[in-house]
C-alpha positions in Angstrom: -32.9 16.0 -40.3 -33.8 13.4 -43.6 -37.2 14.7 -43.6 -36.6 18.5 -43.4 -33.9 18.2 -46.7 -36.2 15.6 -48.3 -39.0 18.9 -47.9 -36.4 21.2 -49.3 -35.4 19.1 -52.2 -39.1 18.8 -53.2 -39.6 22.5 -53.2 -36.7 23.1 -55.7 -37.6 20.5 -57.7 -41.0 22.4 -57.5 -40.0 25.3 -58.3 -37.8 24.2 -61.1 -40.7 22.3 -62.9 -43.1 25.9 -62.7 -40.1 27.6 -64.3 -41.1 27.9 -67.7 -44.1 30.0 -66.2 -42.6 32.3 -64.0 -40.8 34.8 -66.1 -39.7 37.3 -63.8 -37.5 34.5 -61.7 -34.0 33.2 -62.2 -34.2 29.4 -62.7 -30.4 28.8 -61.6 -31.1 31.3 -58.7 -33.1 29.4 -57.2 -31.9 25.5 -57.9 -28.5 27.0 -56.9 -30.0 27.8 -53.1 -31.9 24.2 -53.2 -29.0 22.8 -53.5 -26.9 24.7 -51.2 -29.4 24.1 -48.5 -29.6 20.2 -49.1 -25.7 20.1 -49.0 -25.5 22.0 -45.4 -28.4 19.7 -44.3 -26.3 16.6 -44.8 -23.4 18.2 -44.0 -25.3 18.7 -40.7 -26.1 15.4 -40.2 -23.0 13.9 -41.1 -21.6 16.0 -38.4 -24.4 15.1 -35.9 -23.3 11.3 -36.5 -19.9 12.0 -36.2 -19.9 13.8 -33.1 -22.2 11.0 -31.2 -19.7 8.3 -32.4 -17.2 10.0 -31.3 -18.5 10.8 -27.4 -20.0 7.0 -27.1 -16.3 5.9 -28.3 -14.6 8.4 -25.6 -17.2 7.1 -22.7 -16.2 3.6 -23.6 -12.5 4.4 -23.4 -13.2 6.1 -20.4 -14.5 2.9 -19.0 -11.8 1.0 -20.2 -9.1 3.2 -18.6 -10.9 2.7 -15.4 -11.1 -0.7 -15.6 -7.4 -1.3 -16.2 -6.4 1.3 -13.5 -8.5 -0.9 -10.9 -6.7 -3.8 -12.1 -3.2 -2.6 -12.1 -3.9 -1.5 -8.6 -4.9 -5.1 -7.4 -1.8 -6.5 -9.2 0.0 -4.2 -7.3 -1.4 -4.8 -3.9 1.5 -7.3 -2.7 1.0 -8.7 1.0 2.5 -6.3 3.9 2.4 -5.5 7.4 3.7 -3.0 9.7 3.4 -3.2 13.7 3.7 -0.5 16.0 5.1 -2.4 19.6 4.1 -1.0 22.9 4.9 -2.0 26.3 2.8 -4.1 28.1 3.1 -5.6 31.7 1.0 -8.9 30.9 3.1 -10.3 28.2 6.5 -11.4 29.6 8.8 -12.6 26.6 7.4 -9.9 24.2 6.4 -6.5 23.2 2.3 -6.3 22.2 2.2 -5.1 18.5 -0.5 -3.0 17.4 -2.1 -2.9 13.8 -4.2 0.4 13.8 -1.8 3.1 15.2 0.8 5.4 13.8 1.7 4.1 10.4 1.0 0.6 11.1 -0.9 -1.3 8.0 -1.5 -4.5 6.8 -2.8 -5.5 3.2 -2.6 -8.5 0.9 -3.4 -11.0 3.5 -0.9 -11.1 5.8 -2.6 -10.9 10.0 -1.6 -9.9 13.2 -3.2 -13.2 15.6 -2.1 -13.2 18.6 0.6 -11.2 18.5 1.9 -12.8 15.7 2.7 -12.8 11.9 0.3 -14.9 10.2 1.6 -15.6 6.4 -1.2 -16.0 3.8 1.0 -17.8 0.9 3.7 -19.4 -0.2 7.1 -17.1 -1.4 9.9 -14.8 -0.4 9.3 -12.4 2.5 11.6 -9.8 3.6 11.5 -9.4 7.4 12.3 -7.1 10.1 11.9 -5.7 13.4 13.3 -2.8 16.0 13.5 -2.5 18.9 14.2 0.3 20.8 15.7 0.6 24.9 16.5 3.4 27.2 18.8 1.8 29.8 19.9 3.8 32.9 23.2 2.7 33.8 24.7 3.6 37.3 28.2 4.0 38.4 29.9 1.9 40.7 33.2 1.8 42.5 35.8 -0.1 40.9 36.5 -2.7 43.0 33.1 -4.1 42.9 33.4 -7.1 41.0 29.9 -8.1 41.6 28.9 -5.3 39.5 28.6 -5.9 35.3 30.3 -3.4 33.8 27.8 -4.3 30.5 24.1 -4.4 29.6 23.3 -6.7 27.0 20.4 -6.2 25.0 19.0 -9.5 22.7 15.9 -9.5 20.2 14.7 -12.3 18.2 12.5 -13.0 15.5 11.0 -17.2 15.7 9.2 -18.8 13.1 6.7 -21.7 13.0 6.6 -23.5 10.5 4.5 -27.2 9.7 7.5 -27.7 7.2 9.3 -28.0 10.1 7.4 -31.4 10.8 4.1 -32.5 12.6 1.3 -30.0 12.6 0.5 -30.5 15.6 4.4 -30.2 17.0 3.9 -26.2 17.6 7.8 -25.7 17.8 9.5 -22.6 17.1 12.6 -21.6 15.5 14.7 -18.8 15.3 15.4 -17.0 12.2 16.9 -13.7 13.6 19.1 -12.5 16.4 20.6 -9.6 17.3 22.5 -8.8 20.7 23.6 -5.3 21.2 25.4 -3.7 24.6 23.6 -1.3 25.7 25.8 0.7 28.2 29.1 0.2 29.9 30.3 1.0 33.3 30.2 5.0 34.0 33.3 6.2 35.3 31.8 9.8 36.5 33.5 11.1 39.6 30.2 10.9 41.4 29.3 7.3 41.6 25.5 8.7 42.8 25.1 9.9 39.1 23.8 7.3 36.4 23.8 7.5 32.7 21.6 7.1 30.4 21.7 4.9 27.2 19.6 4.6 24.4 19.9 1.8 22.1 17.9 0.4 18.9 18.3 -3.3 18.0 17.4 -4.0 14.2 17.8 -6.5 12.0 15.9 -8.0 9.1 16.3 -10.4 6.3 15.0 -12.2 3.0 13.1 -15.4 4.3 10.8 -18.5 1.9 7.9 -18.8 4.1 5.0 -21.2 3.6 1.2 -20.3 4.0 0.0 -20.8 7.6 3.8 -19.8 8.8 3.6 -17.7 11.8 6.7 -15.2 13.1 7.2 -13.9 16.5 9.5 -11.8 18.6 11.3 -12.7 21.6 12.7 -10.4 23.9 14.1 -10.4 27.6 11.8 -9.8 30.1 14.1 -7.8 32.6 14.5 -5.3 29.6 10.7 -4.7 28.7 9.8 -2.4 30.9 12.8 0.0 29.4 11.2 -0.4 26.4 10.6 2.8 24.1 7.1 2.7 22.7 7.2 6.1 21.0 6.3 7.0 17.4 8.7 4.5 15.0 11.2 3.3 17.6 10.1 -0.2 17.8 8.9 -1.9 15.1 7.9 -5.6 13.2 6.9 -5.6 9.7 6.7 -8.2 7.0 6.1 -7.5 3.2 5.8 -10.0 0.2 9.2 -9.9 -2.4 
């Protein structure tokens, strides 16, 4: 672009020196054009300049934005877990939670090992758990004493902790209950016809957990095979505060 006005500039001044023999040409005429053209020629390259400064700026905003974005989203990754629970015959004190069906996620560190919670640092935690029973509760004659008149359903939440003293003592402690009743005695006319009872058992709480702390539910073996598996009815989940 500096070459072609320098080439235009020369010409005028060219032109402009041969003047004095040229009679039938307007000097100003012609300087006038010289000069128009070497003023759009820089006004051309000015805005050539202009316009790559400007895109290599944007690009390295661009960048920048993304950059910040990706960071923001780590800083925001905080530690959670959600468990789907499912019946299953071989485990007698407990439901088995699952990790990769329904809406169940983890992130941030925190583990599902064998069956349990695994916490990957120090801090507050909130924690809590569901779950969910269909009881079928028969009628029975009055007089029969032997017969409970309630179903009491219990669910737990233990934690093991080393704070809690040798490493190697693997003790647990509790760190929620809940005990709900889940049906009382029918009194239908027809003591042949039962009742059914569905009841969800949730509770959850604000806990300062250590790294390597590991959490567990506990339920009543009797009542796991009552248990109700389906879609968000029983639940253990853990997410960092």
């Amino acid at each position: 672009m500096e070459g072609e006005c320098k080439v235009v500039l020369d010409a005028a001044v060219d032109i402009e020196a041969r003047k004095q023999t040229t009679a039938s040409v307007k000097p100003s005429s012609k300087l006038t054009t010289a000069l128009l053209a070497f003023t759009l020629c820089l006004a051309a390259a000015a805005a050539v300049l202009v316009f790559n400064s400007h895109t290599k700026g944007s690009g390295q905003d661009e960048d920048n934005n993304d950059h910040r974005h990706t960071l923001r989203q780590i800083s925001n990754r905080r530690a959670a877990i959600h468990l789907q629970g499912e019946y299953n015959p071989k485990r007698k004190t407990s439901v088995e939670w699952q990790n990769q069906v329904d809406q169940s996620h983890f992130q941030g560190g925190l583990q599902l090992i064998d069956n349990e919670i695994v916490i990957p640092q120090d801090g507050l935690y909130f924690i809590y758990s569901q779950a969910s029973f269909r009881v079928r509760c028969s009628s029975s004659d009055d007089d029969d004493t032997t017969t409970s008149s309630m179903v009491h359903l219990s669910h737990t939440v233990q934690r093991w902790s080393t704070s809690y003293g040798d490493d190697d003592n693997k003790s647990y402690q509790t760190i929620l209950h809940s005990v709900r009743t889940a049906c009382q005695k029918a009194t239908s006319s027809n003591s042949n016809q039962g009742e059914s009872w569905f009841t969800a058992v949730y509770m959850g709480a604000v806990f300062n957990l250590k790294n390597g702390d590991k959490l567990k539910t506990v339920m009543e073996e009797k009542m796991l095979p009552n248990l109700e598996d389906a879609q968000g009815e029983t639940f253990f989940g853990a997410f960092a505060l």
